[in-house]
PDB file of N, CA, C and O in Angstrom:
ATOM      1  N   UNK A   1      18.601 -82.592-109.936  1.00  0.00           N
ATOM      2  CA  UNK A   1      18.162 -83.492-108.895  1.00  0.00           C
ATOM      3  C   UNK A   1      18.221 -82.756-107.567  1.00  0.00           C
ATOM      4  O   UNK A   1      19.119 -81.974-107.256  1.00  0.00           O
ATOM      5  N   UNK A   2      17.192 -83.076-106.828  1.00  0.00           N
ATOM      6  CA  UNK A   2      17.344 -82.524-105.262  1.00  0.00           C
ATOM      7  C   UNK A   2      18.071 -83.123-104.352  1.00  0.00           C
ATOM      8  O   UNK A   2      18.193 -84.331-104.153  1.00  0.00           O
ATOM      9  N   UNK A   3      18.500 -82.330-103.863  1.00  0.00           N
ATOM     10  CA  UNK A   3      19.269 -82.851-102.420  1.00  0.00           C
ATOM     11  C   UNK A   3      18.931 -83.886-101.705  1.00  0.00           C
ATOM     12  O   UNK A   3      19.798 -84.597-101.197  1.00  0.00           O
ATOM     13  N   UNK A   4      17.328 -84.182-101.523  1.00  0.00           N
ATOM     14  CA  UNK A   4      17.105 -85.512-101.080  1.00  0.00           C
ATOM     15  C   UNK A   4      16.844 -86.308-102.054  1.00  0.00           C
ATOM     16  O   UNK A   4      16.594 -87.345-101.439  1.00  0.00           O
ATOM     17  N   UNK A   5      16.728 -86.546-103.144  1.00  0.00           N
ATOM     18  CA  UNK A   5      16.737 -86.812-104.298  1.00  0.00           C
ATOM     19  C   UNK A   5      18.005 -88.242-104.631  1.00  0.00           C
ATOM     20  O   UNK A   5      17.881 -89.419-104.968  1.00  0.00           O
ATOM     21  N   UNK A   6      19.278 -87.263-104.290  1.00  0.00           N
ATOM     22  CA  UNK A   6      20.493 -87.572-104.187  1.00  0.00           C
ATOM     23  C   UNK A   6      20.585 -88.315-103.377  1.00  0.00           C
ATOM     24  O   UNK A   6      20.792 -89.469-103.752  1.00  0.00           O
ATOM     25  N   UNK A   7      20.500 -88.101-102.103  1.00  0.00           N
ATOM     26  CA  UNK A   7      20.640 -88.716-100.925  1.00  0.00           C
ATOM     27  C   UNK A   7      19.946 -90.171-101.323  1.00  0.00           C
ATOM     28  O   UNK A   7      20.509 -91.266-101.304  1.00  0.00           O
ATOM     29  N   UNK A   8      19.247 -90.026-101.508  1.00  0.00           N
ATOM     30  CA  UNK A   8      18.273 -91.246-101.953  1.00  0.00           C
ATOM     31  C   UNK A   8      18.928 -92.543-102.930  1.00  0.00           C
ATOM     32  O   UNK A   8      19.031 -93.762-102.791  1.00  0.00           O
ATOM     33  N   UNK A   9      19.266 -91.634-103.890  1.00  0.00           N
ATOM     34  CA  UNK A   9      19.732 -92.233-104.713  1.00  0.00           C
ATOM     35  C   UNK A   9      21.524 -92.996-104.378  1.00  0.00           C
ATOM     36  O   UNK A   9      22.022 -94.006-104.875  1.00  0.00           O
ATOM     37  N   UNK A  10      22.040 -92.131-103.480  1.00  0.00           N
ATOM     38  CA  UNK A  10      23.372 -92.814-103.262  1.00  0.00           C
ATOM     39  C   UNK A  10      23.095 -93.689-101.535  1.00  0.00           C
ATOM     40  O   UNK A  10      23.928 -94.258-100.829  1.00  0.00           O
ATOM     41  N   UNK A  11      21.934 -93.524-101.361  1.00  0.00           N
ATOM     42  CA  UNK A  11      21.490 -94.457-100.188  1.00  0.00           C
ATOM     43  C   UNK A  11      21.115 -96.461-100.894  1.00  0.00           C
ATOM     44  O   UNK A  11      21.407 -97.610-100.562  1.00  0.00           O
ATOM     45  N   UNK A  12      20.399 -95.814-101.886  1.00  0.00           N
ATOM     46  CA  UNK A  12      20.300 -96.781-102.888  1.00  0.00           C
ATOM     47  C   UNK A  12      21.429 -97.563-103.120  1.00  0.00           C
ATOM     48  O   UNK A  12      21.758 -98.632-102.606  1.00  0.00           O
ATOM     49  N   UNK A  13      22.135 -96.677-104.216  1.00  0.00           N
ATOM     50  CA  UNK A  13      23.932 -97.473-104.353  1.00  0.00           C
ATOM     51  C   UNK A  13      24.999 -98.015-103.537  1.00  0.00           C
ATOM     52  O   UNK A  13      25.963 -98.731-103.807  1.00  0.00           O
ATOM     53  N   UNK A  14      24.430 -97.308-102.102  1.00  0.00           N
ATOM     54  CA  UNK A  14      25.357 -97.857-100.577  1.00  0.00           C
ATOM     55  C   UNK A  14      24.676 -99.331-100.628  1.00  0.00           C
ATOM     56  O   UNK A  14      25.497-100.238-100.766  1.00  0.00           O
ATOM     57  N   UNK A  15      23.234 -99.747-100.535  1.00  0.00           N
ATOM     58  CA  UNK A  15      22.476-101.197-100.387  1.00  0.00           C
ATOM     59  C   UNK A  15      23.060-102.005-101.476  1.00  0.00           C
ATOM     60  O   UNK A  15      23.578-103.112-101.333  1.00  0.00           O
ATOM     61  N   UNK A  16      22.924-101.331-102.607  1.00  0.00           N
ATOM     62  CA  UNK A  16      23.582-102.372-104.096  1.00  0.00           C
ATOM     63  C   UNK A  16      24.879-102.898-103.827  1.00  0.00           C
ATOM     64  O   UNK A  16      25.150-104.098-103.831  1.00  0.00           O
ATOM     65  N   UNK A  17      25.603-102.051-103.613  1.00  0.00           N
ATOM     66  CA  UNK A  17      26.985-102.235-102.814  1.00  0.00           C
ATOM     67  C   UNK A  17      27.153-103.357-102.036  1.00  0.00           C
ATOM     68  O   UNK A  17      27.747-104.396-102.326  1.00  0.00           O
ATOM     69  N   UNK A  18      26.436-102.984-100.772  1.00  0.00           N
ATOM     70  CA  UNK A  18      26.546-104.416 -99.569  1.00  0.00           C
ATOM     71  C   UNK A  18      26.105-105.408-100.375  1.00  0.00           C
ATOM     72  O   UNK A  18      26.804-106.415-100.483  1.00  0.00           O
ATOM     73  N   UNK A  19      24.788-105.297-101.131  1.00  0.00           N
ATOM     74  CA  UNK A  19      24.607-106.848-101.472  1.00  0.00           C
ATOM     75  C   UNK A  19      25.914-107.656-102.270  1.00  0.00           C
ATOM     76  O   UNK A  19      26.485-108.744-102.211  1.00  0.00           O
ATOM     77  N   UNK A  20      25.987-106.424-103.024  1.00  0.00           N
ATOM     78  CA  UNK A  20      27.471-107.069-103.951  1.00  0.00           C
ATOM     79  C   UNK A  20      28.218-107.950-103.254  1.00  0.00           C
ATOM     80  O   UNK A  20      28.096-109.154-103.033  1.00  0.00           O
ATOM     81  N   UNK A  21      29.065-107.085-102.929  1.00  0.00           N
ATOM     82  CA  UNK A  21      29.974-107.408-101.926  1.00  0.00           C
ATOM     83  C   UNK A  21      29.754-109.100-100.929  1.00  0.00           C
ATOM     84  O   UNK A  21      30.440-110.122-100.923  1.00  0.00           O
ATOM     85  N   UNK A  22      28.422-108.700-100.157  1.00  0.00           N
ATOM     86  CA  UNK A  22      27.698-110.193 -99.545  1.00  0.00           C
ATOM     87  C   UNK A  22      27.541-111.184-100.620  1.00  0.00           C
ATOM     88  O   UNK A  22      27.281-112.344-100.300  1.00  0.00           O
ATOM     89  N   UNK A  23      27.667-110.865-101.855  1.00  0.00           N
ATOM     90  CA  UNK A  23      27.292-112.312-103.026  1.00  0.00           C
ATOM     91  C   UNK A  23      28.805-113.013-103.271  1.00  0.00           C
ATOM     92  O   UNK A  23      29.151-114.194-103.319  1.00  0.00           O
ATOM     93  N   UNK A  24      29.768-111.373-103.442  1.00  0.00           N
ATOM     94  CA  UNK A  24      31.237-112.252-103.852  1.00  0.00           C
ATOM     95  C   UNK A  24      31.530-113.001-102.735  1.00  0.00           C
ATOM     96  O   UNK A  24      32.139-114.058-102.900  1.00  0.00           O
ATOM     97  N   UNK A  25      31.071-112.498-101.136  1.00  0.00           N
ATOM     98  CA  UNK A  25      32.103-113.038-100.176  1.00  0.00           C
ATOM     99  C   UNK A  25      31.117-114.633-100.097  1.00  0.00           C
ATOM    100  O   UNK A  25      31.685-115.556 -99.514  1.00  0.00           O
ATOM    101  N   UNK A  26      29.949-114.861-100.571  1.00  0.00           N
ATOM    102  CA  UNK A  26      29.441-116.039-100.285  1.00  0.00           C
ATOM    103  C   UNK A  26      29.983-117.137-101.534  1.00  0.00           C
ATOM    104  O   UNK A  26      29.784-118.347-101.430  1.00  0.00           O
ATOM    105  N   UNK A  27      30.657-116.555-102.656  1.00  0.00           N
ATOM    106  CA  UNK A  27      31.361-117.540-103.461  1.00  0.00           C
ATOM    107  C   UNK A  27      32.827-118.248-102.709  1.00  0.00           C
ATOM    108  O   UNK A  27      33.800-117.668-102.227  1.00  0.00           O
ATOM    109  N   UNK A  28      32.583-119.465-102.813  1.00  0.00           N
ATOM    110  CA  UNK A  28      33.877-119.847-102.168  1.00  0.00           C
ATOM    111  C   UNK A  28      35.188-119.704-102.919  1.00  0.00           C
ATOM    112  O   UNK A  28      36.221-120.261-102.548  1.00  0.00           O
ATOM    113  N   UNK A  29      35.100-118.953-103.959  1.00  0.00           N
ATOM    114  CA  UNK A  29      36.306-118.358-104.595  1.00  0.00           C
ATOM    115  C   UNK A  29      35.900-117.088-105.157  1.00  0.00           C
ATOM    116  O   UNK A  29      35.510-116.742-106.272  1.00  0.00           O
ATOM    117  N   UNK A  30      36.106-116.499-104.067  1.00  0.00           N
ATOM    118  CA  UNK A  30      35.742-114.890-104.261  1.00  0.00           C
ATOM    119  C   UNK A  30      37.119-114.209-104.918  1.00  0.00           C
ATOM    120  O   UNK A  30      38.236-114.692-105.105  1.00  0.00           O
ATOM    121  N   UNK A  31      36.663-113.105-105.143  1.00  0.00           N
ATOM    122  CA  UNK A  31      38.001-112.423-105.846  1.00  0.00           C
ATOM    123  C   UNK A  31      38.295-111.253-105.136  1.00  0.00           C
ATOM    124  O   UNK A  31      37.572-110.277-105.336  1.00  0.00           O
ATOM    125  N   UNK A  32      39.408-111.158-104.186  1.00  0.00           N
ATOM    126  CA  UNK A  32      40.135-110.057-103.087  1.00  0.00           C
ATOM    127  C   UNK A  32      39.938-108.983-103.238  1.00  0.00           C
ATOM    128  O   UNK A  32      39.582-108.198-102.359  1.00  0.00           O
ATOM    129  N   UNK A  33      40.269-108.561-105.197  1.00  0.00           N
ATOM    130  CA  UNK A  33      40.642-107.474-105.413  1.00  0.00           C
ATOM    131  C   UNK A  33      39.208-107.071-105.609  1.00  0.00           C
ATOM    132  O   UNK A  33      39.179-105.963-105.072  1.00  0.00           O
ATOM    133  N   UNK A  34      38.019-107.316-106.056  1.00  0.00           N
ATOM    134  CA  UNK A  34      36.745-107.124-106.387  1.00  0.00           C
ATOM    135  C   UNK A  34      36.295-107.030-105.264  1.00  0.00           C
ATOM    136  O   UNK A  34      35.601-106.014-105.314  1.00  0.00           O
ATOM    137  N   UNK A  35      36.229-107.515-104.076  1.00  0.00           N
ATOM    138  CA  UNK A  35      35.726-107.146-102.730  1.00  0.00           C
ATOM    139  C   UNK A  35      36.616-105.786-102.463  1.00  0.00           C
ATOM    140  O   UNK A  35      36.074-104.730-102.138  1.00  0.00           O
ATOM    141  N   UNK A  36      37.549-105.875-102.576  1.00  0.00           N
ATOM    142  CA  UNK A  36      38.268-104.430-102.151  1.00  0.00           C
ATOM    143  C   UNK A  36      37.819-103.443-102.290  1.00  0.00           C
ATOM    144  O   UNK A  36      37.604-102.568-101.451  1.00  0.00           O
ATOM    145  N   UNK A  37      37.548-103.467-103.778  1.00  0.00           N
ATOM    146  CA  UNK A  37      37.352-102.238-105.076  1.00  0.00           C
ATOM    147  C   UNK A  37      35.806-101.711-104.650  1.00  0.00           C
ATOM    148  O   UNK A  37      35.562-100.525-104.428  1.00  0.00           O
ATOM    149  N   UNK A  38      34.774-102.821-104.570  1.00  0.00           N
ATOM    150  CA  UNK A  38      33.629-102.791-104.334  1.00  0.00           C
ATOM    151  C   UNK A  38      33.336-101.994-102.434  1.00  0.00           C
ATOM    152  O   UNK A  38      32.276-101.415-102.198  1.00  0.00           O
ATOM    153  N   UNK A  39      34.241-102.107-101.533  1.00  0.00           N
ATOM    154  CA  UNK A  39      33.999-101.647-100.471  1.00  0.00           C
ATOM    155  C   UNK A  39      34.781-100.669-100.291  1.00  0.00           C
ATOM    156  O   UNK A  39      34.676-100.250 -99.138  1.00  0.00           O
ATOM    157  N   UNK A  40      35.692 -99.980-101.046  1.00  0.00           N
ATOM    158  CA  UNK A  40      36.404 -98.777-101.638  1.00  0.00           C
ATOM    159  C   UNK A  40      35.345 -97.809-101.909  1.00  0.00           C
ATOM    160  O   UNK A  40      35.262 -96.673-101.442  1.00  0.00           O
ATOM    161  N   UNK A  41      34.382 -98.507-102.882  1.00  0.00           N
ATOM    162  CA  UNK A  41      33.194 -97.589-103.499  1.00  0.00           C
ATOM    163  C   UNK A  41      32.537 -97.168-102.530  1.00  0.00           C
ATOM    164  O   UNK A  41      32.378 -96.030-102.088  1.00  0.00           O
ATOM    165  N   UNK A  42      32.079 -98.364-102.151  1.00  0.00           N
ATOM    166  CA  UNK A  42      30.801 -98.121-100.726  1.00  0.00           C
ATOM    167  C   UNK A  42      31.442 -96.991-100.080  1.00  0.00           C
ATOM    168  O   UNK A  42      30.868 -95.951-100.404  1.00  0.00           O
ATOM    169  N   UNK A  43      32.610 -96.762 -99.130  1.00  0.00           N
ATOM    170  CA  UNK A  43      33.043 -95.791 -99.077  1.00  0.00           C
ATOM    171  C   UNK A  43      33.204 -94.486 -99.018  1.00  0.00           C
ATOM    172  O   UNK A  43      33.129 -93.503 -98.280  1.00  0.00           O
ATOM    173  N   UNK A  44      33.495 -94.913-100.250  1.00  0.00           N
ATOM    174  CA  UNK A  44      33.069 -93.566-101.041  1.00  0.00           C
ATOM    175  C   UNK A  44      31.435 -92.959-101.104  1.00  0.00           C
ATOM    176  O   UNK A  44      31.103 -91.910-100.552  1.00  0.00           O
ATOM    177  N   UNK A  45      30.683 -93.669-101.737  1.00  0.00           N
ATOM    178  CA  UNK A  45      29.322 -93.069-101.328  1.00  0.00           C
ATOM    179  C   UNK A  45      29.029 -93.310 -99.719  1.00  0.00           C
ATOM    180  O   UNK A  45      27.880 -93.038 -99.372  1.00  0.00           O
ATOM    181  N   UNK A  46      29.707 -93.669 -98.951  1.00  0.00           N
ATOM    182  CA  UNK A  46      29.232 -93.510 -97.678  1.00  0.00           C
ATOM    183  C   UNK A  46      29.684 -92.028 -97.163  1.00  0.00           C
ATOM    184  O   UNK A  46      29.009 -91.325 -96.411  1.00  0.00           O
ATOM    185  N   UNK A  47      31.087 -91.656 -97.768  1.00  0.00           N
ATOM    186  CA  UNK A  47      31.290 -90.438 -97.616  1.00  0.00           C
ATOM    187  C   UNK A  47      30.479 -89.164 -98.140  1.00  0.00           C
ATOM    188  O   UNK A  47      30.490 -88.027 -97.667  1.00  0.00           O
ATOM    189  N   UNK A  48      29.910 -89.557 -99.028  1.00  0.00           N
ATOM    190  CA  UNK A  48      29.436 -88.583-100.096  1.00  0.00           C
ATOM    191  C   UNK A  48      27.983 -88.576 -99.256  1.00  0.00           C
ATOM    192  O   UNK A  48      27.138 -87.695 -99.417  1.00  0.00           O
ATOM    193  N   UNK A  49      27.872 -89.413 -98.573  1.00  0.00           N
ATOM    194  CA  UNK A  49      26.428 -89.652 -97.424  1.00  0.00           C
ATOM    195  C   UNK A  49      26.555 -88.606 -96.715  1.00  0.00           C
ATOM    196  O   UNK A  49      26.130 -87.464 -96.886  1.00  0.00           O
ATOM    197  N   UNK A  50      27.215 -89.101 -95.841  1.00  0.00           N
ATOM    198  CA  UNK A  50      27.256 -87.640 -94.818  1.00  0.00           C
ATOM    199  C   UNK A  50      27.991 -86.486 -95.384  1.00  0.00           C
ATOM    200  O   UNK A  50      28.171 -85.846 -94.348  1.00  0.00           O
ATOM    201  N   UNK A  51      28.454 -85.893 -96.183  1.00  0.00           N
ATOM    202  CA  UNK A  51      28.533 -84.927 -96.775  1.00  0.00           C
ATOM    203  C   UNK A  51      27.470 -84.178 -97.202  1.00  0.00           C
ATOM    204  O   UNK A  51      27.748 -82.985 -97.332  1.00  0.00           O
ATOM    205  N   UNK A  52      26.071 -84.561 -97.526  1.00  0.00           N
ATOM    206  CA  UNK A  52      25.255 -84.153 -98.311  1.00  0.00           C
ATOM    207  C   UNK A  52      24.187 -84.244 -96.902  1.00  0.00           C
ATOM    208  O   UNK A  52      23.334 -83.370 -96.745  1.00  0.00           O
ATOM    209  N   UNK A  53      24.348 -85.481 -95.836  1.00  0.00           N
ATOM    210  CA  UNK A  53      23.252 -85.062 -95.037  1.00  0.00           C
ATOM    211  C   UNK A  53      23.671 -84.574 -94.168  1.00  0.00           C
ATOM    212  O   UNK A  53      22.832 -84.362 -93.292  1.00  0.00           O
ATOM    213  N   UNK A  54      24.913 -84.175 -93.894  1.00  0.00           N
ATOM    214  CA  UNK A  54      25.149 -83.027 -92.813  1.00  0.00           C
ATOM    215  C   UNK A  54      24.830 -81.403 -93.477  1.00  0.00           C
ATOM    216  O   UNK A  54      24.100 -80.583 -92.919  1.00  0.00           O
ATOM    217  N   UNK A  55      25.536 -81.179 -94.746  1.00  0.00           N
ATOM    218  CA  UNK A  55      24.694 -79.993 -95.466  1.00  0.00           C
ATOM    219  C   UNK A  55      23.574 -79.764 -95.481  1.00  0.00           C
ATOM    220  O   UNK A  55      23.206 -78.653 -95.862  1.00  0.00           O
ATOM    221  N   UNK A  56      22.629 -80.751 -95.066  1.00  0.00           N
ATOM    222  CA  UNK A  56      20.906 -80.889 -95.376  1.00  0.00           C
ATOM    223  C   UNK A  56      20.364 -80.790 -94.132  1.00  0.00           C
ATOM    224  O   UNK A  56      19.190 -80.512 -93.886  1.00  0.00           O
ATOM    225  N   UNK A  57      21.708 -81.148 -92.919  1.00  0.00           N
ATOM    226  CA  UNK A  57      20.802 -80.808 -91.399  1.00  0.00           C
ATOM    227  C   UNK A  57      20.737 -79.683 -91.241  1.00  0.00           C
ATOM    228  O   UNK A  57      19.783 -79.236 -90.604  1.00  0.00           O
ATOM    229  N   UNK A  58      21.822 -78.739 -91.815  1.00  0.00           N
ATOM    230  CA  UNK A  58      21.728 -76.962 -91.830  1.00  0.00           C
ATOM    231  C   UNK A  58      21.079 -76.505 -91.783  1.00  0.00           C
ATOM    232  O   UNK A  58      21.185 -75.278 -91.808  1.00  0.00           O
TER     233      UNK A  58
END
């Protein structure tokens, strides 16, 4: 896979993410630990974001 390829693809999984996240918090019995876990991830591919597009502004 290419570098923007990637980017793409974990730009993708950052949006899947928020929506997630926006569906549990609109249940009025959301679950703490599942919002946590889920914006843990995001996170994480948010890190893995600029990791890959600061290498790519080079």
């Amino acid at each position: 896979m290419t570098t923007e390829g990637h980017i793409a693809a974990l730009e993708r999984r950052h949006l899947e993410l928020d929506r997630q996240i926006q569906s549990e918090l609109q249940n009025t019995r959301y679950d703490d630990l599942m919002v946590t876990a889920l914006k843990r991830k995001k996170l994480e591919v948010k890190d893995e974001l600029v990791k890959y597009s600061g290498a790519n502004a080079l």
